[in-house]
MIDOSE-1310 file (N, C-alpha, C; in nm, 2 decimals, decimal comma, always signed):
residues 250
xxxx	-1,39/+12,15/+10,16/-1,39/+12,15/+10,31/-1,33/+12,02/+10,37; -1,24/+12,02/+10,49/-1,20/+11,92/+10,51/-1,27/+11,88/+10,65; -1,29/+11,76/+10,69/-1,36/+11,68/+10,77/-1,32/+11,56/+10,84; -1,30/+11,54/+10,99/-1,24/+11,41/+10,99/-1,38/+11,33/+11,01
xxxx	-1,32/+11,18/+10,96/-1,41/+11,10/+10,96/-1,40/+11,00/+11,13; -1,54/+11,01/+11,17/-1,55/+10,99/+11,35/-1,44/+10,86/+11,36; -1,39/+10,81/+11,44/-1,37/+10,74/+11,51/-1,28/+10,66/+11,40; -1,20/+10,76/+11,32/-1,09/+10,68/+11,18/-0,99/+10,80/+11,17
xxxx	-0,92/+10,72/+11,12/-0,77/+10,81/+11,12/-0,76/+10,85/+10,97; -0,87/+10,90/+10,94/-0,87/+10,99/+10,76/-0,99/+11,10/+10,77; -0,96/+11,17/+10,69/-1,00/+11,31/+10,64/-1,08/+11,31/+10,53; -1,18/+11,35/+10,48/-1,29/+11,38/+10,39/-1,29/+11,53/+10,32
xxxx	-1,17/+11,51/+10,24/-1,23/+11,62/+10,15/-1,31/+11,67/+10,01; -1,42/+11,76/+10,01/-1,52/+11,79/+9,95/-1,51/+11,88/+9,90; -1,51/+11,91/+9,76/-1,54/+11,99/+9,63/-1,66/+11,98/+9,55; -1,76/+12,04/+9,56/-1,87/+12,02/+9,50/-1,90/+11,86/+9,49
xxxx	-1,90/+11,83/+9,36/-1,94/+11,67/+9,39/-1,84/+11,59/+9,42; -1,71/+11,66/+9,40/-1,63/+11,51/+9,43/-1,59/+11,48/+9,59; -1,53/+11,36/+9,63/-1,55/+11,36/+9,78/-1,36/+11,27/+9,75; -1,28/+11,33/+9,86/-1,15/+11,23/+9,86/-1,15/+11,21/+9,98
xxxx	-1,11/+11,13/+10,00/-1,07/+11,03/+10,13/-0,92/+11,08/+10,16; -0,86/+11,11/+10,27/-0,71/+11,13/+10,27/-0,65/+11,04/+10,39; -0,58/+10,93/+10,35/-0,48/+10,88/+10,48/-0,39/+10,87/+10,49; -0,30/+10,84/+10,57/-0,16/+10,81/+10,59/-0,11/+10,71/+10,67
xxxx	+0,03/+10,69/+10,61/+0,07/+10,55/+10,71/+0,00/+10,43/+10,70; +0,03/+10,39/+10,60/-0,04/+10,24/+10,61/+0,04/+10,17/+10,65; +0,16/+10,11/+10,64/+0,31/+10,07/+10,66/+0,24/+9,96/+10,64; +0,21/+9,91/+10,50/+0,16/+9,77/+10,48/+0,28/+9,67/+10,46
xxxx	+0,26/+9,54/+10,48/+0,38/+9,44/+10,52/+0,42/+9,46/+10,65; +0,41/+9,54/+10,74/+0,43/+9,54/+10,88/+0,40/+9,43/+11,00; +0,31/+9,34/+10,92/+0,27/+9,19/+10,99/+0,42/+9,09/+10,98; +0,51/+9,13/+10,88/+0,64/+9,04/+10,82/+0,72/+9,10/+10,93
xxxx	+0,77/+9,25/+10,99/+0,83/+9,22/+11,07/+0,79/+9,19/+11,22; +0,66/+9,21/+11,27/+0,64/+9,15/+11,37/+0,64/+8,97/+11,37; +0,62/+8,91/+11,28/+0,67/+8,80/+11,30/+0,76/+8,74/+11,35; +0,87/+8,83/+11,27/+1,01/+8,80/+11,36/+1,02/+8,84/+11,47
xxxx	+0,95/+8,88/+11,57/+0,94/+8,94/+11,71/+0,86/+8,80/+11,75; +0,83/+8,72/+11,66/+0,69/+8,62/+11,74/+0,56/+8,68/+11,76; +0,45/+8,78/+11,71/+0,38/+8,81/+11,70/+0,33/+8,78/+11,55; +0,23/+8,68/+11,56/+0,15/+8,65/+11,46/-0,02/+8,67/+11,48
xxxx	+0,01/+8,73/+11,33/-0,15/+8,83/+11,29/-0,17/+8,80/+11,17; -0,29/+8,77/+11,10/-0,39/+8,78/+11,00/-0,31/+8,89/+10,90; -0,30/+8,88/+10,76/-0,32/+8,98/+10,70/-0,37/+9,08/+10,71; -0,29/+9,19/+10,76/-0,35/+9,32/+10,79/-0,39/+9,39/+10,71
xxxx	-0,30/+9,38/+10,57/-0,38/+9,47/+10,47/-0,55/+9,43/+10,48; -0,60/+9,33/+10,50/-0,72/+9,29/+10,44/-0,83/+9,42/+10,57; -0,78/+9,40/+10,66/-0,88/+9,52/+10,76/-0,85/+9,60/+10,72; -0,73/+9,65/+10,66/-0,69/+9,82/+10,61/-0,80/+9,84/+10,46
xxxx	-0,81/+9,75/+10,39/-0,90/+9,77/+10,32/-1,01/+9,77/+10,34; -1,06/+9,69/+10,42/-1,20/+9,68/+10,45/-1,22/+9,84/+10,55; -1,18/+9,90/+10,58/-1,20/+10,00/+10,67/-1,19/+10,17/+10,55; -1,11/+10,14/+10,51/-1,11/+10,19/+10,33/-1,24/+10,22/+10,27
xxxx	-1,26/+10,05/+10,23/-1,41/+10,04/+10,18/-1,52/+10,11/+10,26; -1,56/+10,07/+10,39/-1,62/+10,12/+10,46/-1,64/+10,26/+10,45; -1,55/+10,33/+10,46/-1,58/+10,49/+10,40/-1,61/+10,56/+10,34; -1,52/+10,47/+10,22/-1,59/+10,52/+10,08/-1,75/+10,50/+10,05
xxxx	-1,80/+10,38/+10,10/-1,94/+10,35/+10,08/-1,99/+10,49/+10,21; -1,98/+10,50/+10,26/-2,04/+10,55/+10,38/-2,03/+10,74/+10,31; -1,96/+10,76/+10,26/-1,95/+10,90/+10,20/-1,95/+10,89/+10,05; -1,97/+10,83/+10,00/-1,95/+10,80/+9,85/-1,81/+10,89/+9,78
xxxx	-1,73/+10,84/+9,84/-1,59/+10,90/+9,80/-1,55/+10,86/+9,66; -1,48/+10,94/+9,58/-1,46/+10,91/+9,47/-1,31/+10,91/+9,42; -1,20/+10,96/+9,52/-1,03/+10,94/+9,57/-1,02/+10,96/+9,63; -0,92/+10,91/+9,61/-0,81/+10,83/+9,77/-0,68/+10,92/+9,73
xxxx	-0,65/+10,97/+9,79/-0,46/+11,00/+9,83/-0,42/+10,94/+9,95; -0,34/+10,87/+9,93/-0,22/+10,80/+10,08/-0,09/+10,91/+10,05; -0,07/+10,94/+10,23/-0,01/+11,06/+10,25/+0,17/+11,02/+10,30; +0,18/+10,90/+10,22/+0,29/+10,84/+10,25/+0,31/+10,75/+10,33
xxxx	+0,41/+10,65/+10,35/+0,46/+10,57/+10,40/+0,39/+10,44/+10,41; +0,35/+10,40/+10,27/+0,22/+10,30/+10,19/+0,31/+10,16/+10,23; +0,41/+10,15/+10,27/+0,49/+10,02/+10,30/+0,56/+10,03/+10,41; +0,60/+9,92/+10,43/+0,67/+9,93/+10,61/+0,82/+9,92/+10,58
xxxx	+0,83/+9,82/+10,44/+1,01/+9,82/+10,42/+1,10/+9,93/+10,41; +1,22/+9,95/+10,46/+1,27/+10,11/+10,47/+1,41/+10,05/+10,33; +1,44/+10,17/+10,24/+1,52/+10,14/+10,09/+1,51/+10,01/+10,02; +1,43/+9,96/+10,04/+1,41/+9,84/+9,96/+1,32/+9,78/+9,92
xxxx	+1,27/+9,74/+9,83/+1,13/+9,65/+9,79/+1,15/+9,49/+9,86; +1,05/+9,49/+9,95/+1,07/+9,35/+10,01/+0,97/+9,25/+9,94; +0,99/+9,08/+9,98/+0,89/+9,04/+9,89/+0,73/+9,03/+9,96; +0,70/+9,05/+10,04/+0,56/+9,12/+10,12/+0,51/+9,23/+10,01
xxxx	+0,59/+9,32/+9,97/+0,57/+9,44/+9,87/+0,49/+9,37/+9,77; +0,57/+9,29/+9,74/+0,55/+9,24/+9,56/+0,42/+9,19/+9,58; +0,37/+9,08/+9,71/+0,26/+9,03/+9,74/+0,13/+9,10/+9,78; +0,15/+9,19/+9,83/+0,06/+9,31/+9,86/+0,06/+9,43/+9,83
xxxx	+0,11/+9,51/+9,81/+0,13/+9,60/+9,73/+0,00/+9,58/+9,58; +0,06/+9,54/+9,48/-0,01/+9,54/+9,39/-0,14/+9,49/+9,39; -0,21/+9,42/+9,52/-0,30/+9,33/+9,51/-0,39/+9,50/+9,59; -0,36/+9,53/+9,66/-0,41/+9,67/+9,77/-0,45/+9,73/+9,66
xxxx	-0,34/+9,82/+9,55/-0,39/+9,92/+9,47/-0,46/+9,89/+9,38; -0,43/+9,75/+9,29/-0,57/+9,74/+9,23/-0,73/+9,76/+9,28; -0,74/+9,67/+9,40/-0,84/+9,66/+9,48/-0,92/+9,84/+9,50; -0,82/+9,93/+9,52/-0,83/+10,08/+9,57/-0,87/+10,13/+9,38
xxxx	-0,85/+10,06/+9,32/-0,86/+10,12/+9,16/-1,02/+10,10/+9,12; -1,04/+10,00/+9,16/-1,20/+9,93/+9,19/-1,31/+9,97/+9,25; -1,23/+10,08/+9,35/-1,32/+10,16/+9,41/-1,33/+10,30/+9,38; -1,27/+10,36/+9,33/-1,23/+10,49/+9,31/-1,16/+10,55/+9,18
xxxx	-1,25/+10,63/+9,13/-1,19/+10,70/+9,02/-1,03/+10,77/+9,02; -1,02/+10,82/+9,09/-0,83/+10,88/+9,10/-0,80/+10,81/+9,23; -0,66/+10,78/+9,25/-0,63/+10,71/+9,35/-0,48/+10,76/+9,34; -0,43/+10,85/+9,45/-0,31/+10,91/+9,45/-0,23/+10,91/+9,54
xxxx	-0,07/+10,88/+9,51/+0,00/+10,83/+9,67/+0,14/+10,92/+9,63; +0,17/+11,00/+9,77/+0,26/+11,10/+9,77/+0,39/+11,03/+9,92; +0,46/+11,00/+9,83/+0,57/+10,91/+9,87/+0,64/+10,91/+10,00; +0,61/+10,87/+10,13/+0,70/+10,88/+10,24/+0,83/+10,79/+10,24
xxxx	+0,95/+10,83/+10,41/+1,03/+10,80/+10,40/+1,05/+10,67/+10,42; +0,95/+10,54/+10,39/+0,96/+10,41/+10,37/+0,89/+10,40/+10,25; +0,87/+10,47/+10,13/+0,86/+10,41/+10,03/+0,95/+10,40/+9,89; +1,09/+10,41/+9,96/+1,18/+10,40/+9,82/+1,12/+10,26/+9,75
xxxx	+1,15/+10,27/+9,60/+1,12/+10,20/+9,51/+0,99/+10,19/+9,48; +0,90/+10,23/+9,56/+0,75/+10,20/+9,53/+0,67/+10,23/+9,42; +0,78/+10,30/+9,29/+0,68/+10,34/+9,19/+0,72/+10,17/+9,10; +0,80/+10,13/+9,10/+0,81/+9,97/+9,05/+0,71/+9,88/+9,10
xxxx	+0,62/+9,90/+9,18/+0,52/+9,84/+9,24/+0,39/+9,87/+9,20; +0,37/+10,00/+9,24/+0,24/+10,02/+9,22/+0,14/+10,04/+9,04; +0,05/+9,97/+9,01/-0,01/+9,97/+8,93/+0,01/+10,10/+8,82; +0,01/+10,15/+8,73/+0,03/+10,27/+8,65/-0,07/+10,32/+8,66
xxxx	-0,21/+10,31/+8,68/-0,28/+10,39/+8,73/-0,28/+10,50/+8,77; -0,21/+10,44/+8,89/-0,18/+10,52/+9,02/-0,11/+10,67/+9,00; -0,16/+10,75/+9,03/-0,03/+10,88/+9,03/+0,00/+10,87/+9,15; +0,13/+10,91/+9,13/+0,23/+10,89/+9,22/+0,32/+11,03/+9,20
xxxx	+0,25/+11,13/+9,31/+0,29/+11,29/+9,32/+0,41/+11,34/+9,38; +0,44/+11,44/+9,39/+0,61/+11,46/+9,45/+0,61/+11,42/+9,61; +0,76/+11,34/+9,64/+0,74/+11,39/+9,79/+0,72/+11,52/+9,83; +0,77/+11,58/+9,79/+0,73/+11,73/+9,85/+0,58/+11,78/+9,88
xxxx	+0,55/+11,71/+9,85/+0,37/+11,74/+9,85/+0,27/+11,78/+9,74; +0,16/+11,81/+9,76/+0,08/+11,88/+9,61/-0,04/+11,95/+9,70; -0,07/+12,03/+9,63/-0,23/+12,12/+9,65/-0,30/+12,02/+9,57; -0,41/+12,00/+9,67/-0,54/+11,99/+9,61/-0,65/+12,13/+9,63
xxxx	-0,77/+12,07/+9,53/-0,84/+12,20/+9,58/-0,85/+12,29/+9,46; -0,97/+12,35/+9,44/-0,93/+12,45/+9,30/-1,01/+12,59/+9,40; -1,12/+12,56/+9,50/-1,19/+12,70/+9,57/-1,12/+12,68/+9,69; -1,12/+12,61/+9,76/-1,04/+12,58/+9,88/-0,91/+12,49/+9,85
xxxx	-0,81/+12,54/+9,90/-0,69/+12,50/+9,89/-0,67/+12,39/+10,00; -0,59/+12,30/+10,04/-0,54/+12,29/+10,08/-0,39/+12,15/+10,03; -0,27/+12,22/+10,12/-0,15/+12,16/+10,12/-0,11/+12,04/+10,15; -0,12/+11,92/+10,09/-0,08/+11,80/+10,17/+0,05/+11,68/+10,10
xxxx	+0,08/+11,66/+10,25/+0,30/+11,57/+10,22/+0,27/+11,49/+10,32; +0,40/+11,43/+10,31/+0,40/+11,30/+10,42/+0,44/+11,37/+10,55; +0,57/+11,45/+10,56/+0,62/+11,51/+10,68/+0,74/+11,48/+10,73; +0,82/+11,43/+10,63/+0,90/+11,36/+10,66/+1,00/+11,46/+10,65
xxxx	+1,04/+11,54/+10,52/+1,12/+11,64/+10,45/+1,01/+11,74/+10,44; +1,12/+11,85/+10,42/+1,05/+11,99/+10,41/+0,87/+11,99/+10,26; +0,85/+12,03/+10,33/+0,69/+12,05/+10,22/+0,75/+12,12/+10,09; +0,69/+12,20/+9,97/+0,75/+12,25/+9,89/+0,69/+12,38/+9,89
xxxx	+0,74/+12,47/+9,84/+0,68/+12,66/+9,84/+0,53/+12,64/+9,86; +0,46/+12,57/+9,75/+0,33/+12,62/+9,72/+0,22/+12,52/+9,82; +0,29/+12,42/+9,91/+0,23/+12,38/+9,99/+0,21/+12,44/+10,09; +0,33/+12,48/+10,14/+0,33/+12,56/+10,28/+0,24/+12,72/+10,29
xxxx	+0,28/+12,74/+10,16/+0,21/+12,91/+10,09/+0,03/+12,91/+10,12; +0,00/+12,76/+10,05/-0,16/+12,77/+10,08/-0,23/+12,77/+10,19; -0,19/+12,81/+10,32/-0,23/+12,82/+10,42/-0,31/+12,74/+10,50; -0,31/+12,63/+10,40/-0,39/+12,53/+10,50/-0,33/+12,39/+10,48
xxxx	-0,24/+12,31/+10,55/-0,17/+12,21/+10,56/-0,17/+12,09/+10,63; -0,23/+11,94/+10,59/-0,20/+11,82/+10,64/-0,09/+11,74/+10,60; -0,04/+11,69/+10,69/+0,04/+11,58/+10,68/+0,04/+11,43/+10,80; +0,13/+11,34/+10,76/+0,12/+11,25/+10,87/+0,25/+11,24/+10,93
xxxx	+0,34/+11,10/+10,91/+0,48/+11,07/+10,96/+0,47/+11,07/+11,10; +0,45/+11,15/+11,13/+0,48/+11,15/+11,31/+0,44/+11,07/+11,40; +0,32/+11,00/+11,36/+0,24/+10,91/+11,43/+0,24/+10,89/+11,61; +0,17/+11,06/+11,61/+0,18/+11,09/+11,74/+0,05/+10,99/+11,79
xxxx	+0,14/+10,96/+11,99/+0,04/+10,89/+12,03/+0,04/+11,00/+12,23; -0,08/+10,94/+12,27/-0,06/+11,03/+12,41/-0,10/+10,92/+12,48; -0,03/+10,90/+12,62/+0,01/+10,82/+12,68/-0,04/+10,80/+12,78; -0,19/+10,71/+12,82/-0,26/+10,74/+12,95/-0,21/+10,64/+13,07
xxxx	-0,23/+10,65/+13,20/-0,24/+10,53/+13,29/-0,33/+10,52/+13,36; -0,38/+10,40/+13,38/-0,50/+10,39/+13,45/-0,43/+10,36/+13,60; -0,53/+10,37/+13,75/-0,54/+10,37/+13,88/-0,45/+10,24/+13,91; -0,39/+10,16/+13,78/-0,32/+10,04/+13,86/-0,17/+10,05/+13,82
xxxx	-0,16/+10,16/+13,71/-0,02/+10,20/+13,69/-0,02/+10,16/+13,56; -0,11/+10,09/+13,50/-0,11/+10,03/+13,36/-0,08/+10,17/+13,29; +0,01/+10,12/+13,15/+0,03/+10,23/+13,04/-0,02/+10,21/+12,96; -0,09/+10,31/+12,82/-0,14/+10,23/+12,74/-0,10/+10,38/+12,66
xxxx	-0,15/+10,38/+12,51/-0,06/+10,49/+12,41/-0,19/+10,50/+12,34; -0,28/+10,59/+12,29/-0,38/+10,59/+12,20/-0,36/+10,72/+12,11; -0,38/+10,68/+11,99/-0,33/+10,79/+11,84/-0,41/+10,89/+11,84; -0,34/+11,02/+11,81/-0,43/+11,16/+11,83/-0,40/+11,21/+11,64
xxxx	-0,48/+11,29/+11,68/-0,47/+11,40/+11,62/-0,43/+11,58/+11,68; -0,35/+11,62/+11,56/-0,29/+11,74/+11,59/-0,36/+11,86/+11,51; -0,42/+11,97/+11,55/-0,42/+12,10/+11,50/-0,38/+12,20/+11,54; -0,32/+12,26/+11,44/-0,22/+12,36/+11,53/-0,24/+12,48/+11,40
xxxx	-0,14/+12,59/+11,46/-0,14/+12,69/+11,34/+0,05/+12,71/+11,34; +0,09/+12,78/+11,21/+0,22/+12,78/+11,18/+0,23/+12,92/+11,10; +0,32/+13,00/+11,13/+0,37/+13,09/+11,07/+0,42/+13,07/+10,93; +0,38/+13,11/+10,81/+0,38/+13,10/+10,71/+0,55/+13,13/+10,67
xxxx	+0,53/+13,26/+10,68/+0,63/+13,32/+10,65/+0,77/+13,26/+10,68; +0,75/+13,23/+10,84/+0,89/+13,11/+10,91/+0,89/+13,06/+10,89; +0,80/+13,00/+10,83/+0,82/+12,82/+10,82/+0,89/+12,85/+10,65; +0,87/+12,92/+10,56/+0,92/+12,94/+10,41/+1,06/+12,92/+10,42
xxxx	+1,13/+13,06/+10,50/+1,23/+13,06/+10,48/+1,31/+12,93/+10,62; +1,25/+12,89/+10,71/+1,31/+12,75/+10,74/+1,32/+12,63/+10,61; +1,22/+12,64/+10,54/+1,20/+12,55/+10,43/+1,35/+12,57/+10,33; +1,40/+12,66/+10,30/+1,46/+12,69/+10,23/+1,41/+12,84/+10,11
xxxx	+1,26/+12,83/+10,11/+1,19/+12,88/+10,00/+1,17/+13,05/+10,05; +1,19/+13,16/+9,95/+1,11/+13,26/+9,95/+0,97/+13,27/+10,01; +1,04/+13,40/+10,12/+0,86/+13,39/+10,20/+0,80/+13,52/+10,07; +0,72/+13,39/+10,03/+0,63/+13,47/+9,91/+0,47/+13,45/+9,99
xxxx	+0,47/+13,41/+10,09/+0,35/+13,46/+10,14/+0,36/+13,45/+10,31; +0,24/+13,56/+10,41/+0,26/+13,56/+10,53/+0,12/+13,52/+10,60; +0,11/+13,55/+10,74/-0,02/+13,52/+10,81/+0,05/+13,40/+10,89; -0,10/+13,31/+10,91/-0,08/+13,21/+11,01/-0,17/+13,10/+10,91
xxxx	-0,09/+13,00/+10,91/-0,16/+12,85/+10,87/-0,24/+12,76/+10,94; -0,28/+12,70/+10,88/-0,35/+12,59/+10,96/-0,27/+12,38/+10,90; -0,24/+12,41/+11,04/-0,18/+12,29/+11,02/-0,27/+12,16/+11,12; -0,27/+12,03/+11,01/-0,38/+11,90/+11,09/-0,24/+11,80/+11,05
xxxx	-0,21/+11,79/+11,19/-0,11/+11,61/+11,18/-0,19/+11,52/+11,23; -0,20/+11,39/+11,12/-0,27/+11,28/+11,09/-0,27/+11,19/+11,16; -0,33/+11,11/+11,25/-0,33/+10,96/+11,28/-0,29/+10,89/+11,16; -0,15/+10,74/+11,21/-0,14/+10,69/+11,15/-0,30/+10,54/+11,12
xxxx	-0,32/+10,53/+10,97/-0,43/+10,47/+10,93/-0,40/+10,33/+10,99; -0,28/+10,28/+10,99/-0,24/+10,17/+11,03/-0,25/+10,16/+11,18; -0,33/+10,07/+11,25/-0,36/+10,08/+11,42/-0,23/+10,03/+11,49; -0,14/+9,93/+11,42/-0,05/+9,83/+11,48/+0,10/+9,93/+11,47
xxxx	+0,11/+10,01/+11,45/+0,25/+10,10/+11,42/+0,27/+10,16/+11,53; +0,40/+10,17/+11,61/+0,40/+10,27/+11,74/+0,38/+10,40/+11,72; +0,45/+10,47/+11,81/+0,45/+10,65/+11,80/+0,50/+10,66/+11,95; +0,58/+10,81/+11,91/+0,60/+10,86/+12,06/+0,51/+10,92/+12,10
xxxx	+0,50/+10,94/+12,27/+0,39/+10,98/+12,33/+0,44/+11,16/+12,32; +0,31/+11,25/+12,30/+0,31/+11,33/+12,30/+0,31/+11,42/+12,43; +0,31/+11,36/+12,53/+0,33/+11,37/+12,68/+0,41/+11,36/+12,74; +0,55/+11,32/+12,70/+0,63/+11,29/+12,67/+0,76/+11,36/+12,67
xxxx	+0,86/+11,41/+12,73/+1,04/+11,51/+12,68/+1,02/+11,49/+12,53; +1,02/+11,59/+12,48/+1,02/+11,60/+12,30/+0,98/+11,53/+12,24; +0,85/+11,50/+12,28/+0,74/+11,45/+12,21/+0,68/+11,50/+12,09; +0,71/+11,63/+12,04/+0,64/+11,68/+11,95/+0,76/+11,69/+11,83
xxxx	+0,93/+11,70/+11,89/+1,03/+11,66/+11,81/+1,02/+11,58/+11,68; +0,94/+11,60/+11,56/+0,95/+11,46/+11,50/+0,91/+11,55/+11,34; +0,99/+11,52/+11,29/+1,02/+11,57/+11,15/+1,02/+11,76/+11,15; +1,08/+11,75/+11,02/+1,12/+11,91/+11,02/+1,04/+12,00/+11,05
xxxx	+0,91/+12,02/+11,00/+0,77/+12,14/+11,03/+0,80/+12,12/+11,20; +0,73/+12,02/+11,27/+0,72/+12,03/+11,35/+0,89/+12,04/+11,48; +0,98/+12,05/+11,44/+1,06/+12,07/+11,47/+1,15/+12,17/+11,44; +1,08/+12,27/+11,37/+1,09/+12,38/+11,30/+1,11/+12,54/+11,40
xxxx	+1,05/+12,51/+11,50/+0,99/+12,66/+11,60/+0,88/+12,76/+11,54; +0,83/+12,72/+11,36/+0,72/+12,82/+11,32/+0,57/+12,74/+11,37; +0,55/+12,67/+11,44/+0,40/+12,60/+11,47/+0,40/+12,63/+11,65; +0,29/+12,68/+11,63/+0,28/+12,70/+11,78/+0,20/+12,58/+11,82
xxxx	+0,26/+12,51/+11,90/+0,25/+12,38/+11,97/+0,17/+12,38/+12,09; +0,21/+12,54/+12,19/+0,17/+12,53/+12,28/+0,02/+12,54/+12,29; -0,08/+12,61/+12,20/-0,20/+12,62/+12,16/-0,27/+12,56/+12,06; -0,18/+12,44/+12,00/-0,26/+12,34/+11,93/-0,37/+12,24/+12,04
xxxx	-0,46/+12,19/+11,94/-0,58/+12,17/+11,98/-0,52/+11,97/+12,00; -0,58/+11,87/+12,04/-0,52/+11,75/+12,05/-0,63/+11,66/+12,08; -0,67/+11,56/+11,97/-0,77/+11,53/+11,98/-0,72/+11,32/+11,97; -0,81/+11,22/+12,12/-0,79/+11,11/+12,05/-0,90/+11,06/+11,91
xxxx	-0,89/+10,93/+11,90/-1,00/+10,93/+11,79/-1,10/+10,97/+11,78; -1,21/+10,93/+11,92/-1,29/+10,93/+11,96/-1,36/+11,08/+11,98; -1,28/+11,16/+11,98/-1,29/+11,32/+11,97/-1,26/+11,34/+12,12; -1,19/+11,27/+12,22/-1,21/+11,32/+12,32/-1,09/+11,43/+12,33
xx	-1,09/+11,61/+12,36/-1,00/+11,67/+12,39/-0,88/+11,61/+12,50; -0,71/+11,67/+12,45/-0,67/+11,57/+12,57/-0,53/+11,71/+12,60
């Protein structure tokens, strides 16, 4: 059964005794390019862990999958990577018996980094789940047959945000969550894949885990424009549910 966890940008999923934690978007090293903007910040991996940890203690989770985009460098290993990167996934090895990361489109090179431990699953996505299924990818590229087939599908990438203003004109952006449903079938043969299965899915787009990352506002001219599923025409958008962290409907 999947679950979001209150007031956090990850998911709780439960199989008898085991419990995984699922997040996305860490875009760790991301403090290196705000620097060069002149914004200077503390090591952010160290809160992304600590908020990690927090969870796991709090549910006694036993894996982790990161749902892509585990670095902020885009085709390259930068040296932030080499510095944090390996220091993160050990740390995540310490905590958790499987610890699994399914490759977004800022993580070229990342299997040179990360610990051997680590599995490191297709971009295309993987099923977890052996009584309950569900589908989970980054969202960047098409999902693969057997993800989209299992009828119940998370991902991240999009790192939608909705866009409030307060009575003085102030703008401010706060991270949602998306649930929505998607035509199985259309979405297959958009994928490229045999529609070998039909109905309606269930699709959850992720808060990015990382607080400091932008997003377009979902309130927004083509706001929901943002990678292939969702720019697909099989997800009905107009009857998805939209939630900020806090659970407030928006």
């Amino acid at each position: 059964m999947l679950k979001v966890v209150p007031m956090e940008a990850a998911l709780l999923f439960r199989e008898r005794e085991d419990c995984a934690i699922l997040i996305s978007d860490l875009h760790l090293g991301l403090e290196k390019e705000m620097a060069k903007k002149g914004f200077r910040i503390p090591p952010y991996s160290m809160k992304i862990m600590e908020r990690v940890n927090g969870i796991a203690e709090r549910y006694r989770a036993n894996r982790i999958i990161v749902l892509g985009d585990v670095k902020h460098s885009i085709g390259k290993v930068d040296d932030i990577d080499w510095s944090v990167l390996p220091w993160f996934f050990d740390t995540l090895l310490d905590l958790f018996s499987s610890v699994e990361v399914i490759p977004g489109n800022h993580d070229g090179g990342i299997k040179s980094i990360l610990p051997s431990r680590v599995k490191l699953q297709p971009s295309d996505g993987v099923v977890i789940g052996s009584e309950e299924k569900v589908g989970v990818a980054h969202g960047h590229s098409w999902p693969s047959q057997e993800v989209i087939s299992c009828g119940k599908m998370v991902m991240g990438h999009s790192h939608f945000r909705y866009e409030m203003r307060d009575r003085f004109g102030a703008k401010s952006k706060e991270a949602v969550w998306l649930f929505g449903k998607y035509d199985i079938a259309a979405l297959l043969k958009k994928a490229g894949h045999s529609a070998s299965a039909s109905g309606r899915g269930e699709l959850t787009v992720m808060p990015p885990f990382n607080n400091l990352v932008g997003g377009k506002a979902i309130n927004s001219k083509g706001g929901f424009d943002f990678g292939p599923v969702l720019s697909s025409g099989t997800v009905d958008i107009a009857h998805a549910d939209i939630f900020l962290l806090d659970g407030t409907r928006v």
